[in-house]
C-alpha positions, 0 to 999 in steps of 0.5 A: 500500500503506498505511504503517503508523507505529509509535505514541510516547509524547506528547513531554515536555520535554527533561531539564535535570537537576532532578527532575521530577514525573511528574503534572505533565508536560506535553504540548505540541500539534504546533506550539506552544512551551512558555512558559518558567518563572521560578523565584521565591525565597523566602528572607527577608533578615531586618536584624540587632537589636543587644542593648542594656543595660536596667540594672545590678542592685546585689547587695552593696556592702561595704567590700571587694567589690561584686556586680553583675548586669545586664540586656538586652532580648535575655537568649537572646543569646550575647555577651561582654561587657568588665567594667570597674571604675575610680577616678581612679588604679586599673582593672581590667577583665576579660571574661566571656559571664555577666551577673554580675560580683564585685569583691574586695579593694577600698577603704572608702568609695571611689566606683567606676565600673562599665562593662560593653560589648559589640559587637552587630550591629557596634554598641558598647553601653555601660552604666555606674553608680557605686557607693561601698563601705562603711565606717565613717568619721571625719571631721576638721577641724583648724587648723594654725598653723605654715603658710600657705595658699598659692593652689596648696594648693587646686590638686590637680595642683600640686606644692606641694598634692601634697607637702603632702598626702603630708607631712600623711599621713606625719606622721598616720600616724607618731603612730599605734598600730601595729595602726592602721598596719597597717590602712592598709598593708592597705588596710582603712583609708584617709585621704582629704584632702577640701580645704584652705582659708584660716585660716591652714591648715585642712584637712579629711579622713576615715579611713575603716575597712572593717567587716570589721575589729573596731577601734572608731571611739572607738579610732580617734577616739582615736588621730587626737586624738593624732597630731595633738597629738604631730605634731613637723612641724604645730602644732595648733589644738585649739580649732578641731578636730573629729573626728566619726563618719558612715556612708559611705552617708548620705543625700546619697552614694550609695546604697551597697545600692540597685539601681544 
């Protein structure tokens, strides 16, 4: 008696759990076996490309403020950034996601150094410029008879140079007028010594006035003549005495409006 078998659907390959297109299946012959599949990725490992420092952008250098921006080659890439601005005895340094960065109450006639940093890609990137602020400055050379050089006076580390200099400036200060010394106190006009040299004492220094205020450099001219005349602690050459006026930002300093 002939058997009859129930016909099937074509076998297909067991369920693995992923999805299965239902046009690409497959339908192996009585006998063979299906040749296994290797998946292939295609994600792409891409290096990280740190940001660096193109230049540093001068806005304004005044007696009491600077303002800067600065540039990088990555301008759409978020970063912080540590903003410091520093001198030999004073640093302030604050941190900020901006590229532009102001300083207030600073000093006339002061070089300072500007460094801006960040990390990026795990890398320290450092820019730095100098900039001096503005002022209106009176130099001064003088002889003082009653004291002798001294090898130390030319060392500014030494004790001897350091209470010199501090007595130099009381005594200055003392003889002036009183809208001049508070000027100093203010901070808006400062006395640098620039050096101290052989014969029998000469001294050079510098007052240097922010232009924000309104004392004219004659008054100033004046009042530092006379300080020095009326000194009770330093004998004055007069003969060998200066007192002339300059632009902090003169050729040969550093440009105070220039890009930085």
């Amino acid at each position: 008696i002939p058997t009859t078998i129930p016909t099937t659907g074509p076998a297909t390959s067991p369920n693995t759990g992923s999805t299965t297109n239902p046009s690409t299946d497959t339908t192996f012959a009585p006998g063979t076996t299906p040749k296994s599949t290797i998946p292939v990725s295609t994600s792409i490992t891409t290096s990280c490309v740190p940001l660096r420092f193109l230049r540093i952008n001068l806005v304004t250098a005044e007696s009491e403020e600077i303002s800067i921006t600065w540039e990088t080659d990555n301008a759409s890439k978020q970063t912080d950034f540590t903003v410091t601005i520093s001198t030999v005895n004073y640093q302030n340094q604050f941190q900020t996601e901006n590229q532009v960065a102001e300083f207030t109450d600073l000093k006339p006639d002061v070089e300072y150094q500007i460094q801006i940093s960040t990390t990026s890609c795990g890398q320290q990137q450092t820019i730095t410029e100098k900039v001096r602020t503005v002022a209106l400055v009176v130099e001064v050379s003088t002889r003082i008879t009653n004291k002798e050089f001294t090898p130390a006076l030319k060392n500014e580390s030494s004790q001897e140079y350091k209470d010199f200099v501090k007595d130099f400036i009381d005594e200055l200060i003392k003889g002036l007028p009183a809208e001049i010394q508070t000027l100093i106190s203010e901070g808006k006009l400062t006395i640098s010594i620039a050096s101290i040299e052989q014969g029998s004492l000469k001294v050079k220094f510098s007052f240097a006035t922010s232009t924000n205020v309104n004392v004219p450099l004659t008054d100033v001219k004046s009042s530092i003549a006379d300080s020095l005349n009326n000194s009770s602690a330093f004998v004055i050459d007069v003969e060998n005495t200066t007192i002339s006026e300059r632009d902090s930002c003169q050729p040969g300093l550093d440009d105070c409006s220039g890009n930085g």
